[in-house]
NUPA-802433 format. One line per 10 residues: number of its first residue (from 1); their letters; for each residue x, y, z of C-alpha. Coordinates in Angstrom, 1 decimal. Example, Ala and Ser with C-alpha at 12.3 -4.5 7.8 and 13.67 -1.06 7.14 Angstrom:
<atoms>
1) AS) 12.3:-4.5:7.8 ~ 13.7:-1.1:7.1
</atoms>
This chain:
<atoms>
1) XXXXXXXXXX) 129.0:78.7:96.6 ~ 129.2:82.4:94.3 ~ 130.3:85.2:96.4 ~ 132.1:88.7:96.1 ~ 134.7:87.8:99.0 ~ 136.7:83.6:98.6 ~ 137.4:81.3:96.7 ~ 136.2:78.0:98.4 ~ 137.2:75.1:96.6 ~ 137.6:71.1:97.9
11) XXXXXXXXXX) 141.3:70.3:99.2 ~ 142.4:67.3:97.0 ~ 146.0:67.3:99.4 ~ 145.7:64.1:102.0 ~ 148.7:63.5:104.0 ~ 149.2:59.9:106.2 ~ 150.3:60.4:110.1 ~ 151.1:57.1:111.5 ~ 150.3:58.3:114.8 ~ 151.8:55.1:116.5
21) XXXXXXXXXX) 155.5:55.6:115.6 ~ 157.9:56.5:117.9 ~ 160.1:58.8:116.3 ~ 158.1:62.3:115.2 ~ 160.0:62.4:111.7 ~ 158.0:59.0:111.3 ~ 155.0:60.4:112.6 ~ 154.8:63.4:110.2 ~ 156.8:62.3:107.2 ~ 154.6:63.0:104.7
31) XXXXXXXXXX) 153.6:66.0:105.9 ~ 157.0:67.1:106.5 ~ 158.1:66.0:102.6 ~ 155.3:68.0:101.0 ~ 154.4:70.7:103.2 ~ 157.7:72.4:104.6 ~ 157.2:75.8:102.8 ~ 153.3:76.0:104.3 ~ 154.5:75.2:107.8 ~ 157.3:77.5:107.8
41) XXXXXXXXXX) 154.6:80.2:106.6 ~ 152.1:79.5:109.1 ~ 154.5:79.0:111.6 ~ 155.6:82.7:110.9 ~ 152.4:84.0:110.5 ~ 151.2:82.6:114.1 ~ 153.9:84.0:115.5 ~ 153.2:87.6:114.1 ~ 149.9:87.5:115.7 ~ 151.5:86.9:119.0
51) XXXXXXXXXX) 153.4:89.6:119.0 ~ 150.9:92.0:117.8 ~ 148.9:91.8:120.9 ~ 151.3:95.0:122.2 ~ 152.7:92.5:124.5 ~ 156.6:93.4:124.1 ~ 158.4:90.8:122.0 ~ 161.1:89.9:124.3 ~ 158.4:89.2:127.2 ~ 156.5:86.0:125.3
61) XXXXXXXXXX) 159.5:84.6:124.2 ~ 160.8:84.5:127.7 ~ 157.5:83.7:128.6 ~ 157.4:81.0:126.0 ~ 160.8:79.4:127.7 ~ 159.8:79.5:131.3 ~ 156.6:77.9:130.1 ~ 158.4:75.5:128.1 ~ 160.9:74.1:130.7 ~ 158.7:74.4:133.6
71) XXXXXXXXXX) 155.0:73.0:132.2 ~ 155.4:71.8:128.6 ~ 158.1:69.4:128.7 ~ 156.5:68.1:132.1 ~ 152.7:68.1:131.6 ~ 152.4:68.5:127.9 ~ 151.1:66.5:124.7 ~ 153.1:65.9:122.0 ~ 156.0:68.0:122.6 ~ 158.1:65.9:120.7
81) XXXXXXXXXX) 156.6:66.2:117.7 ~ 156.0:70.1:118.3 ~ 159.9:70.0:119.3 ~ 160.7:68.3:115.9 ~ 158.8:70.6:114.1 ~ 160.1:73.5:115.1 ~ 163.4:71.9:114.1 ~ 162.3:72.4:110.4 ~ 161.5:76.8:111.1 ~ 164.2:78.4:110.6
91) XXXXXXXXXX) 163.7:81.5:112.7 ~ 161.8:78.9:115.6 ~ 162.4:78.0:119.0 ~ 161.3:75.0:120.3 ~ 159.6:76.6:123.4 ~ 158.3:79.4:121.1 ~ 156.4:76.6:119.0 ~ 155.4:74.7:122.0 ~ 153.8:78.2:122.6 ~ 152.3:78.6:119.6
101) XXXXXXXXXX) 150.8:75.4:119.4 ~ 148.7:76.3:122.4 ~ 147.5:79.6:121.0 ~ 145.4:77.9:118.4 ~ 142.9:78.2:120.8 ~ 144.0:80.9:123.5 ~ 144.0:83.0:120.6 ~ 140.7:84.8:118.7 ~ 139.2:81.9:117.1 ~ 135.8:82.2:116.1
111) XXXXXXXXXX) 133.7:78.9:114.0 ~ 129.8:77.8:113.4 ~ 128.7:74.2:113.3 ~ 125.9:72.7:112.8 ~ 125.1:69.0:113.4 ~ 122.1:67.9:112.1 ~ 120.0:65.2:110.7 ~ 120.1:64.6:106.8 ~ 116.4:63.7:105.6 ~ 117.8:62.4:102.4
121) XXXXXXXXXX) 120.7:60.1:103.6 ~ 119.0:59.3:106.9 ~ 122.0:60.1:109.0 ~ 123.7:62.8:110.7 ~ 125.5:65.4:109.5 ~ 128.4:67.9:110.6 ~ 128.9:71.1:109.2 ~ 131.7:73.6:110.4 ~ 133.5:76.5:109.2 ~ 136.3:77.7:110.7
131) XXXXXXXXXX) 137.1:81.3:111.3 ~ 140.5:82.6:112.5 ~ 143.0:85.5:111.9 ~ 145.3:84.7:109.6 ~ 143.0:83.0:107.5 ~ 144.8:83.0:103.9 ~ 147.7:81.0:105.4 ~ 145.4:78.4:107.1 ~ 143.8:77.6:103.8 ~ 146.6:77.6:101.9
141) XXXXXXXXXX) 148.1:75.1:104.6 ~ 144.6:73.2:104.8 ~ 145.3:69.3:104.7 ~ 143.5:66.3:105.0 ~ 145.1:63.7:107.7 ~ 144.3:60.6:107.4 ~ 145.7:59.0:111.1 ~ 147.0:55.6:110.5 ~ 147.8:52.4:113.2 ~ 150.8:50.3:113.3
151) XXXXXXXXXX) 148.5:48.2:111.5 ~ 148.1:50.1:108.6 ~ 144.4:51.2:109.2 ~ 143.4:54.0:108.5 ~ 141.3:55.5:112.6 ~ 140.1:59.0:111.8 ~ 140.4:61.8:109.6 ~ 141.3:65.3:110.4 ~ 140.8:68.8:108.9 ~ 144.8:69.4:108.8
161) XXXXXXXXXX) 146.5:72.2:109.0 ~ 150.0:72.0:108.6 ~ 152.3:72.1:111.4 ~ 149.8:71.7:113.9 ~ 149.9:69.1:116.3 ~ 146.4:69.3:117.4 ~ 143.4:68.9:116.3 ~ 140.4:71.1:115.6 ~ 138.1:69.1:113.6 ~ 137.9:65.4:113.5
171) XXXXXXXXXX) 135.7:62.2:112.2 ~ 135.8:58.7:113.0 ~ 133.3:56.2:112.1 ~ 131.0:56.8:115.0 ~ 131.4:60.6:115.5 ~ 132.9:63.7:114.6 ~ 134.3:66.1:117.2 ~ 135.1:70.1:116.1 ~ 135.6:73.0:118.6 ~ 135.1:76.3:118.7
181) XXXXXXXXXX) 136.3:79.5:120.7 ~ 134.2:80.9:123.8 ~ 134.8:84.4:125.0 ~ 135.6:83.5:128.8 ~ 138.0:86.4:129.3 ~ 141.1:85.9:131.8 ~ 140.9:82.3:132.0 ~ 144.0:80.3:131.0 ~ 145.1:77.6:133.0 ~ 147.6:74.8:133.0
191) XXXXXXXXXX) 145.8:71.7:132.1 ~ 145.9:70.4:128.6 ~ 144.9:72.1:125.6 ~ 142.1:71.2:124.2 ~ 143.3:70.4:120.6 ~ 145.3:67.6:122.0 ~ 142.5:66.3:123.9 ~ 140.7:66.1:120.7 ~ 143.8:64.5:118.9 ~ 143.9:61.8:122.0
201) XXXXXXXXXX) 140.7:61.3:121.5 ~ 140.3:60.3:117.7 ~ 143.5:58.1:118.7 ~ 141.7:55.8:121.5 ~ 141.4:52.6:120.3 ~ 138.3:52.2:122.8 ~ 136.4:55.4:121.9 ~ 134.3:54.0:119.0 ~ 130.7:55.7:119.2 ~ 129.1:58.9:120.3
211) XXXXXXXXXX) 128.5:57.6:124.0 ~ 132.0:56.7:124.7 ~ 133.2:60.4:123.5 ~ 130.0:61.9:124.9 ~ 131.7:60.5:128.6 ~ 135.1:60.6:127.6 ~ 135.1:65.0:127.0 ~ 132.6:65.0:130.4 ~ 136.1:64.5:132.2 ~ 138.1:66.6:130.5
221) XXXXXXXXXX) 139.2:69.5:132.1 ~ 140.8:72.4:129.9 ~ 143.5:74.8:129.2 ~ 140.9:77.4:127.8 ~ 137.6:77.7:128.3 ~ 135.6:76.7:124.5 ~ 133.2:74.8:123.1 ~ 133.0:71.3:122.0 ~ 131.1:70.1:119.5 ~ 129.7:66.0:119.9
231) XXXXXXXXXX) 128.2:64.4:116.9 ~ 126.9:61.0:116.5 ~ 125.0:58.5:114.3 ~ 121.7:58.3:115.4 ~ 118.9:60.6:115.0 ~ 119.8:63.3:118.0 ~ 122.9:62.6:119.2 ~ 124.5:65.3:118.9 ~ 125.7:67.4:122.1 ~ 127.6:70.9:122.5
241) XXXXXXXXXX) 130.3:70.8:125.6 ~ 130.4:74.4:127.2 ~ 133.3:74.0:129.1 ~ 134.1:76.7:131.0 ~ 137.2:77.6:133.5 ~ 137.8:75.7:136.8 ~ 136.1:72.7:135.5 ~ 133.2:74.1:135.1 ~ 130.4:73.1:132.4 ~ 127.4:73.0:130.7
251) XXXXXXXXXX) 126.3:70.5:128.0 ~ 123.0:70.7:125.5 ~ 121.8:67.8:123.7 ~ 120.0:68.0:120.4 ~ 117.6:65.5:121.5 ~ 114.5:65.4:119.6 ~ 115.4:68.7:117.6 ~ 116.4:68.4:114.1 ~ 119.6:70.1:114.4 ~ 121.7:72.1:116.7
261) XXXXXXXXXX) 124.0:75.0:115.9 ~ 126.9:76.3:117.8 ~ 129.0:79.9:116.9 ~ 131.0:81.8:119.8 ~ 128.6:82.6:122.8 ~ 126.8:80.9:125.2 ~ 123.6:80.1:124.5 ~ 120.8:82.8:125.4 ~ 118.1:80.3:126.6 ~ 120.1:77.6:128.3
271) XXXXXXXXXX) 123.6:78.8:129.9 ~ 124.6:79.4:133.1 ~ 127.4:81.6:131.5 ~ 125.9:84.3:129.6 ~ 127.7:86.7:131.1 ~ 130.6:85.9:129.5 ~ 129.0:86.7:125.7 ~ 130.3:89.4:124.0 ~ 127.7:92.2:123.4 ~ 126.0:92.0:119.7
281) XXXXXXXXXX) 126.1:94.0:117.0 ~ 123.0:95.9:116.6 ~ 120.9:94.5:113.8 ~ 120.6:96.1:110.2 ~ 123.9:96.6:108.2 ~ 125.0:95.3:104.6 ~ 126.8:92.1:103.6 ~ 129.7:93.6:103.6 ~ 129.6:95.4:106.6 ~ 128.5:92.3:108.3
291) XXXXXXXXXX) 131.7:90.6:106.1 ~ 133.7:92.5:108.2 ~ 132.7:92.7:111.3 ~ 134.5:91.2:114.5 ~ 133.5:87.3:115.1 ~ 132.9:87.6:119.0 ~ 129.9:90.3:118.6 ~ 128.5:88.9:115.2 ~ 127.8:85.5:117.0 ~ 124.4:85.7:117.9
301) XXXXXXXXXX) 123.8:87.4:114.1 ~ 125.4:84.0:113.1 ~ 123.3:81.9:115.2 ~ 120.2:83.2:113.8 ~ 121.0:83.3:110.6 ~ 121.6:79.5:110.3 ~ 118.9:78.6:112.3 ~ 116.3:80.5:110.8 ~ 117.3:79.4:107.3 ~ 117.3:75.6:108.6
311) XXXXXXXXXX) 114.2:75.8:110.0 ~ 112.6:77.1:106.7 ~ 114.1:75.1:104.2 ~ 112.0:72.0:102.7 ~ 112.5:68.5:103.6 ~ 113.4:67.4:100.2 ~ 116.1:69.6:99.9 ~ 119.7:68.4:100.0 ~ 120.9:69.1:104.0 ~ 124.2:69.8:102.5
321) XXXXXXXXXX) 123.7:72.0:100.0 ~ 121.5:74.1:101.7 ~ 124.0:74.4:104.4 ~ 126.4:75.4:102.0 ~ 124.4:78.2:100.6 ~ 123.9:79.4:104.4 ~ 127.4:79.1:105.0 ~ 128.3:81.6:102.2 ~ 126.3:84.6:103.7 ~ 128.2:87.3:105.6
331) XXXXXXXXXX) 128.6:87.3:108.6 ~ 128.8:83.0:108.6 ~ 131.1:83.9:105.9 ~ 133.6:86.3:107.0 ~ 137.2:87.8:106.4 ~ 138.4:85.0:108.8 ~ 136.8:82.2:107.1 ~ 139.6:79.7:106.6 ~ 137.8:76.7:106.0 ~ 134.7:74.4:105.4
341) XXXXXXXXXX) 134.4:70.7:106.6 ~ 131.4:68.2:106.3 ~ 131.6:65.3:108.6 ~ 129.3:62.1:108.2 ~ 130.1:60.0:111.2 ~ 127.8:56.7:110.3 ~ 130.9:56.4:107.9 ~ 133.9:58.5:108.8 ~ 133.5:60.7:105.7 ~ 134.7:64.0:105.3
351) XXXXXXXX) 135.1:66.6:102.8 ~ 137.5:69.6:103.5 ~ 136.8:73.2:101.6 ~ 139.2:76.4:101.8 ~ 138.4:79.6:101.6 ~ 140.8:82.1:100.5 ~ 140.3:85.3:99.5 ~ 139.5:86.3:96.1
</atoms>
């Protein structure tokens, strides 16, 4: 994992939320023990990129309170615990982290994944990185969530970060569940977020396997268009959710492919919105050039990348670690890379990785 531009190195912090208490303090005590400094960063940091969109300050946080008292506290998912965190900012409103929570993904996230199957092991894998402004705070507030029942067992794991109530990237013994931004301009809606649905997800007791989640996210309907990405146990099972605004969608199935790999467009071949993709860079430039270039139009360079290194690597090789060495080129490496996580859902496994800059 050498390169000029991070420092990717395994996060070792794992943090219990018991999920099925009642009172948030209970729900995130041990994140809230250890992690206050990291959320109150973050936090901060989030709200920084909000107002540097040249949106005028005092517009989202009224924005953020009409939003808050007339949708959130009505139709929206965990606003308790977001409330109770917000408590613990100083500087915070509740409706202005309700807000926030939400733009984890109304804001520019970008993220590759690849789910594949792994020769060696004879399962399936899950390979993402996560790409988003702001990324030296994210890593540095990178946990590992272990979600616990009332029963003390231990449901899924999720690649934290703290003061989030969402989730972005997920395992359970049966599948692993990440998503990933889609460039559908102008498309916001009030339905649910699509963190939470994930979170709701990973918490449902009867959602055990890949084809209960594969119908489960066929109902969702979103807050954002993005893209959701299904894997499962068996050889091919492993499905990409294009969900787009008013309900609509498109999904692609891995099938009898070895592996399937999802950035931050539509795909070329298959999608009905391809429109909606941002122009690509023109091909050529330097690692760092492509380093730092914008995530929307280095998708497709992305894309290509990872799949043309998959498809040439040997079958003895280690899936993982050739993934890794992928994952380290520019642009799937990037100056928003925040962090790595491998998924293995025949056993719930993951390993976490941040990336901060060197």
């Amino acid at each position: 994992m050498d390169n000029p531009y991070k420092t990717i190195q395994p996060v070792d912090k794992i943090r219990q939320v018991y999920y099925q208490e009642q009172r948030p303090i209970d729900v995130w005590h041990e994140v809230l023990s250890n992690d206050a400094d990291e959320i109150h960063n973050l936090c901060n940091e989030m709200r920084q990129l909000v107002f540097s969109v040249g949106i005028p300050k005092w517009l989202v946080v009224l924005s953020a309170k009409i939003l808050y008292h007339v949708v959130y506290k009505r139709w929206g998912h965990y606003i308790k615990e977001s409330d109770h965190i917000a408590s613990t900012c100083k500087g915070i409103s509740p409706s202005l982290l309700a807000f926030l929570q939400r733009q984890y993904t109304l804001s520019h996230m970008g993220c590759s994944v690849v789910m594949a199957w792994d020769e060696q092991n004879n399962e399936m894998l899950a390979f993402r990185s996560l790409d988003w402004q702001g990324s030296n705070d994210i890593a540095r507030s990178t946990r590992q969530y272990h979600f616990v029942n009332d029963e003390g067992e231990e449901v899924a794991k999720v690649a934290g970060v703290a003061g989030m109530v969402g989730v972005l990237t997920g395992v359970k013994p049966g599948f692993s569940i990440a998503i990933n931004f889609a460039p559908w301009k102008r498309s916001a809606q009030f339905k649910s977020d699509p963190t939470f649905l994930i979170r709701k997800l990973l918490e449902d007791p009867d959602i055990v396997d890949y084809q209960s989640a594969y119908e489960q996210i066929k109902t969702w309907v979103v807050g954002s268009p993005c893209f959701i990405s299904l894997c499962g146990v068996n050889k091919g099972e492993a499905a990409v959710f294009e969900l787009g605004a008013r309900q609509l969608m498109h999904v692609r199935d891995m099938g009898e492919k070895s592996f399937i790999v999802q950035t931050n467009h539509y795909d070329q071949s298959t999608s009905p919105f391809t429109k909606h993709n941002a122009p690509p860079i023109p091909g050529g430039g330097d690692d760092d050039e492509l380093y730092h270039s914008a995530l929307m139009p280095n998708s497709q360079r992305r894309q290509e990348l990872i799949t043309r290194e998959l498809q040439s690597m040997s079958s003895v090789e280690s899936k993982e670690e050739v993934l890794k060495r992928i994952f380290v080129r520019p642009p799937v490496l990037n100056w928003e890379t925040a962090q790595w996580v491998v998924m293995r859902p025949g056993t719930g496994s993951m390993t976490i990785y941040s990336c901060e800059d060197k």
